[in-house]
Residue, then its C-alpha position, 0 to 999 in steps of 0.5 A: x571842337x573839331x580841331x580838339x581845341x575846348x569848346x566851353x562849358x565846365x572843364x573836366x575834372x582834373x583841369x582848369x581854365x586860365x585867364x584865356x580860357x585854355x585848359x590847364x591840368x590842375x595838379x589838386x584834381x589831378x592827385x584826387x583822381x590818382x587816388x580815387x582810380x587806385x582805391x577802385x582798382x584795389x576792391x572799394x565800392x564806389x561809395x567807399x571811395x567817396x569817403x576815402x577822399x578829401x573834399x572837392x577842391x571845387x566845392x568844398x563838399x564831400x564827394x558821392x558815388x555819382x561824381x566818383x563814376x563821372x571822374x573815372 
């Protein structure tokens, strides 16, 4: 942790793990988090925003105000 390598647990949101357990950017999550920043920065409510988006690649469910506020 000290030298800023990942040090387990669940990858933040935007990246993913491989097969070594390196942290890898996930270019899904990635474009899902471009678009949640830009319908925040153009007025929408956090809930609004949830809406706007598609399902959680991770999941599968629709997203809430709670996970919009953790990801941004």
């Amino acid at each position: 942790k000290a030298s800023g390598a990942y040090a387990g647990g669940w990858p933040q949101y935007g990246y993913s793990l491989d097969e070594d357990g390196n942290l890898l950017e996930n270019a899904e999550e990635r474009a899902i988090l471009v678009q949640a920043r830009a319908f925040k920065q153009s007025g929408m409510s956090l809930r609004s925003v949830a809406a706007a988006l598609p399902p959680n690649p991770r999941t599968g469910k629709v997203f809430n105000a709670s996970q919009i506020v953790r990801m941004l």
